[in-house]
C-alpha positions in Angstrom: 31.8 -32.2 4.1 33.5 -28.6 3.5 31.5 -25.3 3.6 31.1 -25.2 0.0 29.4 -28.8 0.1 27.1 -27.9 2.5 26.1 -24.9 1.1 25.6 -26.5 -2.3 23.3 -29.3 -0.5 21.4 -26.6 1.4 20.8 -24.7 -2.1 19.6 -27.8 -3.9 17.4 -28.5 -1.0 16.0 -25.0 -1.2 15.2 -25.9 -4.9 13.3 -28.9 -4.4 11.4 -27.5 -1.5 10.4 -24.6 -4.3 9.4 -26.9 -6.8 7.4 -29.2 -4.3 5.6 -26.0 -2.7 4.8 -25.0 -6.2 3.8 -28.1 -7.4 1.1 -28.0 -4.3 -0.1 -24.9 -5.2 -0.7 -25.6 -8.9 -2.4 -28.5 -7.3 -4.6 -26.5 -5.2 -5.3 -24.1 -7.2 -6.4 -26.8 -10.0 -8.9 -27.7 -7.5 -10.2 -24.7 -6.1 -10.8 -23.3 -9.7 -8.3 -20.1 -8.7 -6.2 -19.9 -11.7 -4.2 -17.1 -9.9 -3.2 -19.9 -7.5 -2.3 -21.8 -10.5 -0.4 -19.8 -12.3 1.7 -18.6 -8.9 1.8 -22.9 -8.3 3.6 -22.9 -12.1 6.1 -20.2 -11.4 7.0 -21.2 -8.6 8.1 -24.8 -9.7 9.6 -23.7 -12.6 11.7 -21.2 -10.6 12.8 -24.5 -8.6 13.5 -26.4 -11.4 15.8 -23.4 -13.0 17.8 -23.0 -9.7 17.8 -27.0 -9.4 19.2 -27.4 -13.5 21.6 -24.1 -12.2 22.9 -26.1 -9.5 23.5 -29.3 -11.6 25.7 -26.9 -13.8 28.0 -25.6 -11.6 28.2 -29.0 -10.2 29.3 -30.7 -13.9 32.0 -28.0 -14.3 33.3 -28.2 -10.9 33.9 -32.1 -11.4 
């Protein structure tokens, strides 16, 4: 695997671990009734899913 692969695969991690620790959040925040935990649990997946949909990008022009 070169440097740019493993950075790429650490980036795309990093994306799913935002939209999974979002996704709690909303969860949570659902629960608890906190709709400022709710609306911080939406950004932040959305935020993952954007740098996730970024990352499939530049991997369909690189191919």
């Amino acid at each position: 695997m070169t440097a740019r692969n493993s950075k790429d695969a650490q980036h795309r991690v990093a994306a799913k671990a935002e939209q999974a620790k979002g996704a709690v959040k909303h969860m949570f925040g659902r629960a608890l009734g906190n709709e400022s935990m709710t609306a911080k649990g939406r950004t932040e997946r959305s935020k993952g899913a954007l740098r996730q949909a970024g990352q499939k990008a530049k991997d369909a022009f690189r191919h």
